[in-house]
N, CA, C and O atoms as a CHARMM CRD file, in Angstrom:
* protein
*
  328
    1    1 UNK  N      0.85100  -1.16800   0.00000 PROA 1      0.00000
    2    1 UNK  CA     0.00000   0.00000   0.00000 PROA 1      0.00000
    3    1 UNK  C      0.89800   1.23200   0.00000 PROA 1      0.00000
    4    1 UNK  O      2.00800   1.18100   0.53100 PROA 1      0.00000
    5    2 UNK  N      0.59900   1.95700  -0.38400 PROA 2      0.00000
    6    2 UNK  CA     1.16900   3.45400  -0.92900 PROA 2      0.00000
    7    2 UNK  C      0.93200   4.34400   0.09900 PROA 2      0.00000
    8    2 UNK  O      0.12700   4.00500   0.96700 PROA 2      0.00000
    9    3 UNK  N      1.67200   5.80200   0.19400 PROA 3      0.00000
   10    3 UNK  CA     1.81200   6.38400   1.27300 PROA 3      0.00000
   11    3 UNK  C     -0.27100   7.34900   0.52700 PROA 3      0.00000
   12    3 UNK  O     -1.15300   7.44200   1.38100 PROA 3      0.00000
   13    4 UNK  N     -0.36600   7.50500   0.07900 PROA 4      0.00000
   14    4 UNK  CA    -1.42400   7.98400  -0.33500 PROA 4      0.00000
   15    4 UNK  C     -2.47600   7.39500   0.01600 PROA 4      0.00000
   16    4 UNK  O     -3.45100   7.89100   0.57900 PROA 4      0.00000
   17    5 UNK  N     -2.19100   5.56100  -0.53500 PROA 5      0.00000
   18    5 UNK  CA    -3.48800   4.77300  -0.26400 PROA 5      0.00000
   19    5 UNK  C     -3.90400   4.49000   1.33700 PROA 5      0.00000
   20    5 UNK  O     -4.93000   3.95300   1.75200 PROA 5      0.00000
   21    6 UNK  N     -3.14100   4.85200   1.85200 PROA 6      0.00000
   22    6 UNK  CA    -3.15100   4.34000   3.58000 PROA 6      0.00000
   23    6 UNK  C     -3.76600   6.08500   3.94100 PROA 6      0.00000
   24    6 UNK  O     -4.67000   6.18100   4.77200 PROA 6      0.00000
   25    7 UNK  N     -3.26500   7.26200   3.33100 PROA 7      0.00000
   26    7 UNK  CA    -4.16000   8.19200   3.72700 PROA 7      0.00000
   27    7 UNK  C     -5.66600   7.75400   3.11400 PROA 7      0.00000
   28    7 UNK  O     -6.59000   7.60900   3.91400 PROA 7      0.00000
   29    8 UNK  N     -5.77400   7.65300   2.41100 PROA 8      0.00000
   30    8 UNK  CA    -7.24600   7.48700   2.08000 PROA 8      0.00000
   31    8 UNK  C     -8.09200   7.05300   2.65400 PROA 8      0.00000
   32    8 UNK  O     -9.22900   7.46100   2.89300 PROA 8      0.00000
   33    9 UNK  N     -7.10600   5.43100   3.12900 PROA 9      0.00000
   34    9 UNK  CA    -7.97300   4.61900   4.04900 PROA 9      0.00000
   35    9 UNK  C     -8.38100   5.19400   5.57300 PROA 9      0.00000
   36    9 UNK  O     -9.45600   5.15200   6.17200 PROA 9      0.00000
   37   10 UNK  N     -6.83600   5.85000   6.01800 PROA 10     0.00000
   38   10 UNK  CA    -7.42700   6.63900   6.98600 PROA 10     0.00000
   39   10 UNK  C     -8.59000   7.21700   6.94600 PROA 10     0.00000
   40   10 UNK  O     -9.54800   7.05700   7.70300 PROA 10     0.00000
   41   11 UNK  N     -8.40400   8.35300   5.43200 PROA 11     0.00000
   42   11 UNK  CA    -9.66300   9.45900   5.71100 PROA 11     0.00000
   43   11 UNK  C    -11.15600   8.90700   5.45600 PROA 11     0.00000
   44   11 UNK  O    -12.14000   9.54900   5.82400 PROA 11     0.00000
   45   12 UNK  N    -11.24400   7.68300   4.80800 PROA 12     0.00000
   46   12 UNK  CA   -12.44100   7.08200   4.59800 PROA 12     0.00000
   47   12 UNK  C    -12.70600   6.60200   6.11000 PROA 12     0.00000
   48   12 UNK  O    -13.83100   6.74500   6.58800 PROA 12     0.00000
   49   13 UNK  N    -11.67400   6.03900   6.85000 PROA 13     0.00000
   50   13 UNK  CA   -12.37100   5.32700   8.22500 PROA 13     0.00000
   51   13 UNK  C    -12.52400   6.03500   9.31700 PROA 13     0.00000
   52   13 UNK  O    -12.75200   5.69400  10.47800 PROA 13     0.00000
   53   14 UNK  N    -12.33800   7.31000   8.69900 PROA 14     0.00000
   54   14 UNK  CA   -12.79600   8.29100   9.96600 PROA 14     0.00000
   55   14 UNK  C    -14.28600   8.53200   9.33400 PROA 14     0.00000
   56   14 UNK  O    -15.24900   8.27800  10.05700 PROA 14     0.00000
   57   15 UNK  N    -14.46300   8.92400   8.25900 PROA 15     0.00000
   58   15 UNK  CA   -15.85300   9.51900   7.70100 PROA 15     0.00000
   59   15 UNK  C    -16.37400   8.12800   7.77700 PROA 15     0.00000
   60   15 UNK  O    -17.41200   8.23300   8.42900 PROA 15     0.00000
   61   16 UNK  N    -16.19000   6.80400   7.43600 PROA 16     0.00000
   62   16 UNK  CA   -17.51700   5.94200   7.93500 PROA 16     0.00000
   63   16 UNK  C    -17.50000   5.96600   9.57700 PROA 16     0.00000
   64   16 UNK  O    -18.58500   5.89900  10.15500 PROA 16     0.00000
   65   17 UNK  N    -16.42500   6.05000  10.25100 PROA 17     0.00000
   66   17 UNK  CA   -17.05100   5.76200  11.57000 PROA 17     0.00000
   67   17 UNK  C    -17.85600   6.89100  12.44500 PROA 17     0.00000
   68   17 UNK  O    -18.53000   6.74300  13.46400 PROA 17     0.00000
   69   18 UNK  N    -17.46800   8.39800  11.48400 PROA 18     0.00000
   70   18 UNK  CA   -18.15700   9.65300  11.98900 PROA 18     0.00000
   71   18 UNK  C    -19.76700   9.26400  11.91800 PROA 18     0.00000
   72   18 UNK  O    -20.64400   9.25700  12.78100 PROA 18     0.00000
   73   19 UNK  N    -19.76500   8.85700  10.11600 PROA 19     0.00000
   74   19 UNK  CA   -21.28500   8.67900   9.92000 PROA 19     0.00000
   75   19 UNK  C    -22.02600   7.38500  10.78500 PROA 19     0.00000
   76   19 UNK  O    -23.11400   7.41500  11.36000 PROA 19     0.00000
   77   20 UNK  N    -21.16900   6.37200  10.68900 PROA 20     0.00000
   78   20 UNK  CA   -21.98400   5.67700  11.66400 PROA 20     0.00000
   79   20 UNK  C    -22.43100   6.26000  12.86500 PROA 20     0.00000
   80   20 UNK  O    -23.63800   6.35000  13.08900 PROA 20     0.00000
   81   21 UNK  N    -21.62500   6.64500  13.62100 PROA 21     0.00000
   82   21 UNK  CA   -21.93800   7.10100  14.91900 PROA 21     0.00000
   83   21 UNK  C    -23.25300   8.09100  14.79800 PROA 21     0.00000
   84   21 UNK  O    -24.31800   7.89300  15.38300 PROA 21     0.00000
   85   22 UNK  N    -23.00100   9.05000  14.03500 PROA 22     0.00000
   86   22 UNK  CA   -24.43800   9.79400  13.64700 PROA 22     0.00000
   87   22 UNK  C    -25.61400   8.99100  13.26800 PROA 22     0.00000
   88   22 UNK  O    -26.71100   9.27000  13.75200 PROA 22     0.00000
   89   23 UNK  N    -25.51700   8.33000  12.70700 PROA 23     0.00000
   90   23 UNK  CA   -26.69700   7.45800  12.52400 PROA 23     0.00000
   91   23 UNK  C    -27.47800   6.30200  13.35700 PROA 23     0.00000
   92   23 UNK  O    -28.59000   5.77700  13.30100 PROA 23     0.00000
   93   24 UNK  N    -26.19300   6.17000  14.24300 PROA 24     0.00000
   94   24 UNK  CA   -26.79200   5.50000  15.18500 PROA 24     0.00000
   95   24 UNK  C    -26.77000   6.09800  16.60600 PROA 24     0.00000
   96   24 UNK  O    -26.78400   5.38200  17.60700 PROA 24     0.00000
   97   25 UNK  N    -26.72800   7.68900  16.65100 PROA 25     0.00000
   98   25 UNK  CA   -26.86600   7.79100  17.86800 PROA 25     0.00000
   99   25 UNK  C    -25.64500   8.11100  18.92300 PROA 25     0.00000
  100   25 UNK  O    -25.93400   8.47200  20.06400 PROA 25     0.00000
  101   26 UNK  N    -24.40000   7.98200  18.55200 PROA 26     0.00000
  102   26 UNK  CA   -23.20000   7.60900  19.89800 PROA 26     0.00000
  103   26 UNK  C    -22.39700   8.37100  19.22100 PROA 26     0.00000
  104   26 UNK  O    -22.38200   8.87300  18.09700 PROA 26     0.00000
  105   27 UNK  N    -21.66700   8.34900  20.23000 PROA 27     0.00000
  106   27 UNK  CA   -20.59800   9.55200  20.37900 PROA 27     0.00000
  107   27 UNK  C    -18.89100   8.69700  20.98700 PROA 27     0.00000
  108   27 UNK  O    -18.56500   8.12300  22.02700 PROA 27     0.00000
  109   28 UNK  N    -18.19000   9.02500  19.71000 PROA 28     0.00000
  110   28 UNK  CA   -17.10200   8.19900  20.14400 PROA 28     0.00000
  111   28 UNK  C    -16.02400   8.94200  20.40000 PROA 28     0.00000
  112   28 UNK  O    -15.32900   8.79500  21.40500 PROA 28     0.00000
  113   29 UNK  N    -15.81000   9.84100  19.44500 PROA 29     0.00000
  114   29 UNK  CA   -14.50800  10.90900  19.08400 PROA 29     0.00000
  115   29 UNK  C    -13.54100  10.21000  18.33900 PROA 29     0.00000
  116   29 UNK  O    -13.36200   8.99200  18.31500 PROA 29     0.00000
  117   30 UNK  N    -12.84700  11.21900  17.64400 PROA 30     0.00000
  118   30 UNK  CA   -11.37500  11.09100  16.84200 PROA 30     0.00000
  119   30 UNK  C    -11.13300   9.03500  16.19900 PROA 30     0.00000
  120   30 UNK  O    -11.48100   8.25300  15.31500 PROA 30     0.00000
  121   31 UNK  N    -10.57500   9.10200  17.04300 PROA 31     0.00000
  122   31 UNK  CA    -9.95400   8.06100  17.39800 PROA 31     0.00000
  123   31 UNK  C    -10.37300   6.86100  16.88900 PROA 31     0.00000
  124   31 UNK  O     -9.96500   6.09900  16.01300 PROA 31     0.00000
  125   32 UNK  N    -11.64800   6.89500  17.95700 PROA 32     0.00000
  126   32 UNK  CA   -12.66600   5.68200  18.14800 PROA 32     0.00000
  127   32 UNK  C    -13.51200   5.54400  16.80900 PROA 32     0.00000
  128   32 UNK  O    -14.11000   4.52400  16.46700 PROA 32     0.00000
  129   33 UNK  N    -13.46600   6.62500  16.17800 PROA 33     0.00000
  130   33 UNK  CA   -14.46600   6.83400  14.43800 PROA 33     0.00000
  131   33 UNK  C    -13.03600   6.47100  13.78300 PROA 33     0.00000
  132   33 UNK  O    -13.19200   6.67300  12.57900 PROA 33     0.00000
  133   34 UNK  N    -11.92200   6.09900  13.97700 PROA 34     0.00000
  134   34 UNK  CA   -10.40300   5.52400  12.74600 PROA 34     0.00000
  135   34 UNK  C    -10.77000   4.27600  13.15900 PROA 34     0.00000
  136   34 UNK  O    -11.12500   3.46100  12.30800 PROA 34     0.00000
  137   35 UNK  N    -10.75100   4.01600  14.18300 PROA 35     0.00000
  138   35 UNK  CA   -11.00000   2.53700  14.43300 PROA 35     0.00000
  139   35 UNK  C    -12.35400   1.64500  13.76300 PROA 35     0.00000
  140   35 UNK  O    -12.43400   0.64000  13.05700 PROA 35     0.00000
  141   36 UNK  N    -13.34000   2.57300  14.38000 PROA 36     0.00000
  142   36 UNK  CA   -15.00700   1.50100  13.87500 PROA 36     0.00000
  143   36 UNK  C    -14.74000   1.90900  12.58500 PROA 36     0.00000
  144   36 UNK  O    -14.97400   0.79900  12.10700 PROA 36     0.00000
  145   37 UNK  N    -14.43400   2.59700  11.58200 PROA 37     0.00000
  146   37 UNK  CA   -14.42700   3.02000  10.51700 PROA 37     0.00000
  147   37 UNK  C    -13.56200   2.08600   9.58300 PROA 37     0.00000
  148   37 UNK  O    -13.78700   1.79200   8.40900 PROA 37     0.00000
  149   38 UNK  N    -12.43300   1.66100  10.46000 PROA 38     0.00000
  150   38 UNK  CA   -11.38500   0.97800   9.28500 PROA 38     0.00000
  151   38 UNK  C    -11.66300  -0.45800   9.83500 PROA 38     0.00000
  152   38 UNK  O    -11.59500  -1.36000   9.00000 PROA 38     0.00000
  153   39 UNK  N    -11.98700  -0.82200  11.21200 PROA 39     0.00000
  154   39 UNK  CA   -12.55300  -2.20200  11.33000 PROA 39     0.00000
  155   39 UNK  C    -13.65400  -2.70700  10.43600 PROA 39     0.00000
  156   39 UNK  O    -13.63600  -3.74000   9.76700 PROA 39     0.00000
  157   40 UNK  N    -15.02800  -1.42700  10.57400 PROA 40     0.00000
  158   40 UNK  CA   -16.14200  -1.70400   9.68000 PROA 40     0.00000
  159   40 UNK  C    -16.25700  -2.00100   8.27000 PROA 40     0.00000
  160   40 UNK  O    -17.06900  -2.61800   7.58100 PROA 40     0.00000
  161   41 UNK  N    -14.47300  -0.94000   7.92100 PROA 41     0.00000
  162   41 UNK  CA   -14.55100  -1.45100   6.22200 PROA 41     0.00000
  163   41 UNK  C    -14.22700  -2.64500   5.78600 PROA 41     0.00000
  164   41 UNK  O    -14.46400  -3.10000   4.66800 PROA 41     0.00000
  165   42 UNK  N    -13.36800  -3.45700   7.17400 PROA 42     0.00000
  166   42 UNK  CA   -13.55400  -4.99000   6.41400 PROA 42     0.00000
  167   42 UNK  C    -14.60600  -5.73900   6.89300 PROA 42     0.00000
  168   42 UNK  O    -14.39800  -6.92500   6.63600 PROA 42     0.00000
  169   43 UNK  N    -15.42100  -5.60400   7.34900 PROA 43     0.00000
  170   43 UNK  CA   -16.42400  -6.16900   7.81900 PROA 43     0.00000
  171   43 UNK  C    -17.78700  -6.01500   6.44900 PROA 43     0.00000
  172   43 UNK  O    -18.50100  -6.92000   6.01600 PROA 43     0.00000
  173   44 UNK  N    -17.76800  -4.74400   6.10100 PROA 44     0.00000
  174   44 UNK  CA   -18.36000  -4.51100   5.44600 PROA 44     0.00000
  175   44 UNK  C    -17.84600  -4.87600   3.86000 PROA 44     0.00000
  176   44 UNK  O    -18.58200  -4.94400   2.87600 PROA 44     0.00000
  177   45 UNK  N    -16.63300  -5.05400   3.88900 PROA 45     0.00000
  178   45 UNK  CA   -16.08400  -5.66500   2.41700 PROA 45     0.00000
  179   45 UNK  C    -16.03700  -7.38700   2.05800 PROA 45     0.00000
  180   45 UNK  O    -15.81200  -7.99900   1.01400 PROA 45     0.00000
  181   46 UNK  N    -16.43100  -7.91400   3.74800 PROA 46     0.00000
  182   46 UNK  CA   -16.16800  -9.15500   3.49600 PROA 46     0.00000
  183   46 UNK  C    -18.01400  -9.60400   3.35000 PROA 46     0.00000
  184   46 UNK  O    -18.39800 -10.73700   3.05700 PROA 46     0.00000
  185   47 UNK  N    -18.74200  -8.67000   3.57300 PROA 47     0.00000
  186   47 UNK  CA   -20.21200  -8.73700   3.26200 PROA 47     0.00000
  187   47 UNK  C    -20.41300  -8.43900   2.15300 PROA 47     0.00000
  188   47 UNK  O    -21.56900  -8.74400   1.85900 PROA 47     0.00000
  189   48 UNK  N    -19.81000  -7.92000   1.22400 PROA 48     0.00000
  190   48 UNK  CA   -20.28900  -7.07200  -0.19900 PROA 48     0.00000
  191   48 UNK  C    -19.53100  -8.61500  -1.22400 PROA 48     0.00000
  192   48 UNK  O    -19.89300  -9.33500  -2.15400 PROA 48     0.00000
  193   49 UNK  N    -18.46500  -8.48700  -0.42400 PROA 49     0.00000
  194   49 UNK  CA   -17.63500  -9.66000  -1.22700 PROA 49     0.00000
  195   49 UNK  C    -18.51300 -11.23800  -1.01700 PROA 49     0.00000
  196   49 UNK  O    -18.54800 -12.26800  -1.69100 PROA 49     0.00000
  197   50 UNK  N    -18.83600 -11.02400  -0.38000 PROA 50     0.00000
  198   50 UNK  CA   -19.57400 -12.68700   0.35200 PROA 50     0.00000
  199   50 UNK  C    -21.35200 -12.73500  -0.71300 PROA 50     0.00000
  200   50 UNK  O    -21.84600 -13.78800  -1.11300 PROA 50     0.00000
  201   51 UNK  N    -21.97300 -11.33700  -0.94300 PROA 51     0.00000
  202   51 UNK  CA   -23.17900 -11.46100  -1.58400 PROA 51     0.00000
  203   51 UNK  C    -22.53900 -11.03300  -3.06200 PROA 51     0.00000
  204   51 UNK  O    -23.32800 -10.56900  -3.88600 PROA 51     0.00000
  205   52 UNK  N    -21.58200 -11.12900  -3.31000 PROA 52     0.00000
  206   52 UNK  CA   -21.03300 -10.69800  -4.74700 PROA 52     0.00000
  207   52 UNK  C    -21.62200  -9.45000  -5.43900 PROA 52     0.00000
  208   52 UNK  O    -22.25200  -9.29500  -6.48500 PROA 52     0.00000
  209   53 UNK  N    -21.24700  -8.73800  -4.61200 PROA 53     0.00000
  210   53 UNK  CA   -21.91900  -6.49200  -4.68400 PROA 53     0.00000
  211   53 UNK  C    -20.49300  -6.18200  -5.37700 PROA 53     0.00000
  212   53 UNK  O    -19.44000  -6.52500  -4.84000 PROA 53     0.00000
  213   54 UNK  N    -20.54500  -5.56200  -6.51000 PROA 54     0.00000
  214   54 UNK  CA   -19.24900  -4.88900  -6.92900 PROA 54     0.00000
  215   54 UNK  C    -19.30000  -3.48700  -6.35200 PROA 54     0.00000
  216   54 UNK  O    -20.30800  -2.77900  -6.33900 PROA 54     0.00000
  217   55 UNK  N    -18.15200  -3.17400  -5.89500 PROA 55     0.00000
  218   55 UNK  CA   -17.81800  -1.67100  -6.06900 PROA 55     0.00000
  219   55 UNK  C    -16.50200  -1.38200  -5.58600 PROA 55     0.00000
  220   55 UNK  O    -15.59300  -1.88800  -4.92800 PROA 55     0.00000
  221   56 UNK  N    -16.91300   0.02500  -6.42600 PROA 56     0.00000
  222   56 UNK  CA   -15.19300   0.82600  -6.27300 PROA 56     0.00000
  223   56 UNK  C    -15.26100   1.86200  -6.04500 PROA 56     0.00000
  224   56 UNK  O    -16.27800   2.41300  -5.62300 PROA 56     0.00000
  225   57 UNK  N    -13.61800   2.68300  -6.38400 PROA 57     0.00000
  226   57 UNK  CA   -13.74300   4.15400  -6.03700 PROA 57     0.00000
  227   57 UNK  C    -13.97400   4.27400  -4.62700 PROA 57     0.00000
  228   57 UNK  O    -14.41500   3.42500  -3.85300 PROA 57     0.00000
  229   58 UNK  N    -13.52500   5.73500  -4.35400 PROA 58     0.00000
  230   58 UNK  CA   -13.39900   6.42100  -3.39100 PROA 58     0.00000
  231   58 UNK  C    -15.18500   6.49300  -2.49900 PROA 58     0.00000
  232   58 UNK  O    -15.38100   6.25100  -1.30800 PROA 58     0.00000
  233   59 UNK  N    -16.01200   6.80600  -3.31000 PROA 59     0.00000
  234   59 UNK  CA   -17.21800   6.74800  -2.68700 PROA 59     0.00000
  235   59 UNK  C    -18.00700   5.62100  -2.59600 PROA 59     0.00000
  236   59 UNK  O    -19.00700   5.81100  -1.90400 PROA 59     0.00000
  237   60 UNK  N    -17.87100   4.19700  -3.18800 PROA 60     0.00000
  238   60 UNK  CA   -17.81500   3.12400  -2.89100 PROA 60     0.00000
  239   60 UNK  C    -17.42900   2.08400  -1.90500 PROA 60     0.00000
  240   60 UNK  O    -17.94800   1.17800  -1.25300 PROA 60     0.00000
  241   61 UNK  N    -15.99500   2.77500  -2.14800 PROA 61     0.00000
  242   61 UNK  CA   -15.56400   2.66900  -0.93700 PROA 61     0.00000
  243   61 UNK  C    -15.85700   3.17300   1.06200 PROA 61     0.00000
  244   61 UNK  O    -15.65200   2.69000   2.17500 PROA 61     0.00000
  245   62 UNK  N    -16.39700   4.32400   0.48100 PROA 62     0.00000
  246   62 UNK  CA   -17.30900   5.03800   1.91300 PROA 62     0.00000
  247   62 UNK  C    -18.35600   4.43300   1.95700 PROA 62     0.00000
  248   62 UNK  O    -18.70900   4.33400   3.13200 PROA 62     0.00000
  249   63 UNK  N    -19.09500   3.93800   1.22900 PROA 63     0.00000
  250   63 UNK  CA   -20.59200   3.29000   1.07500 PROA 63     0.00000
  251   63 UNK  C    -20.43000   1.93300   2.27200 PROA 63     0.00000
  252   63 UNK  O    -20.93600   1.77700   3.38400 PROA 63     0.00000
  253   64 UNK  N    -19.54300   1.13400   1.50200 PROA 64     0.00000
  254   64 UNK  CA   -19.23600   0.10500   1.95400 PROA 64     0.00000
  255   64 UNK  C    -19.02600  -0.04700   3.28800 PROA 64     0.00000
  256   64 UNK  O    -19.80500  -0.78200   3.89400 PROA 64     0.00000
  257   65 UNK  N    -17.74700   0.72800   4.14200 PROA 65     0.00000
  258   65 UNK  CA   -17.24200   1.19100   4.85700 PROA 65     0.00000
  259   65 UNK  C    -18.30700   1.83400   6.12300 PROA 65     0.00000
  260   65 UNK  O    -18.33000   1.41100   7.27900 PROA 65     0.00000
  261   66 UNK  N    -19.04500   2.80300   5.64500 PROA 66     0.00000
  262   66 UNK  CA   -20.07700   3.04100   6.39300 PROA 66     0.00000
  263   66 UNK  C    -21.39800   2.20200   6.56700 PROA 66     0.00000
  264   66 UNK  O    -22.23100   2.43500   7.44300 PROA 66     0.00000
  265   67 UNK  N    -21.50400   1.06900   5.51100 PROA 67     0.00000
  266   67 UNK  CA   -22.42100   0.27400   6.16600 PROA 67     0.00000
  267   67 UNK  C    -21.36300  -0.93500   7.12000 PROA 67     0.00000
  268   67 UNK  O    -22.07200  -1.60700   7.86900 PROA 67     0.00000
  269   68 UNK  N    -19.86800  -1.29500   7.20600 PROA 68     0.00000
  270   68 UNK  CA   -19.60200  -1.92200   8.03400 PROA 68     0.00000
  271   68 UNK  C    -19.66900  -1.82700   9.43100 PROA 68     0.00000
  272   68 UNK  O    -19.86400  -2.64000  10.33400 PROA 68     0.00000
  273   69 UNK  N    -19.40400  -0.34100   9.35700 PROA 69     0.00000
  274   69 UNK  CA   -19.16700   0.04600  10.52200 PROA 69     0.00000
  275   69 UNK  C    -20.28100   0.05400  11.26800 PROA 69     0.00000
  276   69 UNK  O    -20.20600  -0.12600  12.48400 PROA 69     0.00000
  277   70 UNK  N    -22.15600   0.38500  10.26800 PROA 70     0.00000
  278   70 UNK  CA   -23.15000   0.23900  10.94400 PROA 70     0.00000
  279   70 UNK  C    -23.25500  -1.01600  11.78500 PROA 70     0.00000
  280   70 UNK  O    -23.37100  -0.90600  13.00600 PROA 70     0.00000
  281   71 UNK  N    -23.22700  -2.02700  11.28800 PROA 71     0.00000
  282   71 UNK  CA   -23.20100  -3.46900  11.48000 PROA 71     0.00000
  283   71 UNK  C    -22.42600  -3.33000  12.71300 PROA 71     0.00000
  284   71 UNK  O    -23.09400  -3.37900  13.74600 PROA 71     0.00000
  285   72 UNK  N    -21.08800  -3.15700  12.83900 PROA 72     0.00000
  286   72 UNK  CA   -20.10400  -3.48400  13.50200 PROA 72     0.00000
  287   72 UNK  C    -20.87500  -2.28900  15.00400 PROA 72     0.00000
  288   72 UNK  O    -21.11600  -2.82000  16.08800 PROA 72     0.00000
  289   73 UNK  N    -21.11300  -0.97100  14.82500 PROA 73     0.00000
  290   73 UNK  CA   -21.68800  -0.20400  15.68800 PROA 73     0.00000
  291   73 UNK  C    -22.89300  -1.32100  16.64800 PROA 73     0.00000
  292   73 UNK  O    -22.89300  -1.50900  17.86400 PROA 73     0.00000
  293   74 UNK  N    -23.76300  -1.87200  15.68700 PROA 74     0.00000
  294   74 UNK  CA   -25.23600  -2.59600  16.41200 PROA 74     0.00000
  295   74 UNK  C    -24.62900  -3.95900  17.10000 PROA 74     0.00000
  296   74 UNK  O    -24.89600  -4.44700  18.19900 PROA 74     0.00000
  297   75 UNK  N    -23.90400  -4.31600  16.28800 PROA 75     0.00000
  298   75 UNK  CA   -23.51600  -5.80700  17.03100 PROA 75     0.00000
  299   75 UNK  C    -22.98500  -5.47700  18.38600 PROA 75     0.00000
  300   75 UNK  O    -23.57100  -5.77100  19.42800 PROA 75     0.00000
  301   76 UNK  N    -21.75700  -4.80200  18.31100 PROA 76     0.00000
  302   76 UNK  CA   -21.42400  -4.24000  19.74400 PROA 76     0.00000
  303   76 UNK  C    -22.70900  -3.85600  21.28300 PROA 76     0.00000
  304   76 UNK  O    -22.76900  -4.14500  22.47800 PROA 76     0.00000
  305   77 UNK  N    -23.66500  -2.94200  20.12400 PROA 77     0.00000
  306   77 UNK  CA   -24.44500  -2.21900  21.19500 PROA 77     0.00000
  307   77 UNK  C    -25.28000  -3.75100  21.71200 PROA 77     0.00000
  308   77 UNK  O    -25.75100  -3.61800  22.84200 PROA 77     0.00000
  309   78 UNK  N    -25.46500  -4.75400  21.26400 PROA 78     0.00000
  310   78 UNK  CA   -26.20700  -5.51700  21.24100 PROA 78     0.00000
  311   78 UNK  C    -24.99900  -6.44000  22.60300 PROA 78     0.00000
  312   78 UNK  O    -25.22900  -7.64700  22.68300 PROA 78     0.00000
  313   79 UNK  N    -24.25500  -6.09300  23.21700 PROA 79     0.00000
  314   79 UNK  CA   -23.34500  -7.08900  23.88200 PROA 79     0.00000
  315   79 UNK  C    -23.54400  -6.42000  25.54200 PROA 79     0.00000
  316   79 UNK  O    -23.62300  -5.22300  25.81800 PROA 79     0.00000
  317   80 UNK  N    -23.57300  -7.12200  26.12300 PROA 80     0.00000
  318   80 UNK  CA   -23.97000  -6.93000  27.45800 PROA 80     0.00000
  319   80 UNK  C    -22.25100  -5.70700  28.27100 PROA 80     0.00000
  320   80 UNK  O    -21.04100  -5.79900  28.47700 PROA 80     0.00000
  321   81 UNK  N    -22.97400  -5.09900  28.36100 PROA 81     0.00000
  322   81 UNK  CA   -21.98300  -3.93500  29.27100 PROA 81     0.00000
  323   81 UNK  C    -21.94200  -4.31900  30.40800 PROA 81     0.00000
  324   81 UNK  O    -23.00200  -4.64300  30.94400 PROA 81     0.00000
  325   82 UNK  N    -20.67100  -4.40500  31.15200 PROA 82     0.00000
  326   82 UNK  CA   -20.47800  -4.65400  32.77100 PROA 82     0.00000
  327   82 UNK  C    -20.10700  -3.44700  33.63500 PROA 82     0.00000
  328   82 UNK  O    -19.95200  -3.58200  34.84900 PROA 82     0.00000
């Protein structure tokens, strides 16, 4: 991966994990939106890849990405807090 492509990925896994969080409600900050954001995009790539969904590009890539992270956001909320 390229010094470019790893920014990208950064800046995409902050904007899916921003939007997730907006959409579902929670509040993570900085950080925590690089993380659900770049976790969610493989979560969400191994779902697109698994129902055979093509896509590409930069906003494809956010599509994707921000529905992983949805997924990845609900499953969590769905786990018992101690």
């Amino acid at each position: 991966m390229q010094g470019v492509d790893i920014f990208a990925a950064v800046i995409i896994g902050i904007a899916a994990g921003w939007i997730a969080e907006r959409v579902l409600n929670r509040r993570l900050g900085l950080f925590m939106n690089l993380i659900v954001g770049v976790v969610g995009s493989f979560v969400g790539a191994f779902l697109v890849r698994s129902l055979h969904i093509p896509f590409s590009g930069f906003f494809g890539s956010l599509i994707v990405s921000t529905l992983g992270a949805i997924v990845l956001l609900a499953f969590l909320s769905l786990a018992p807090r101690k």
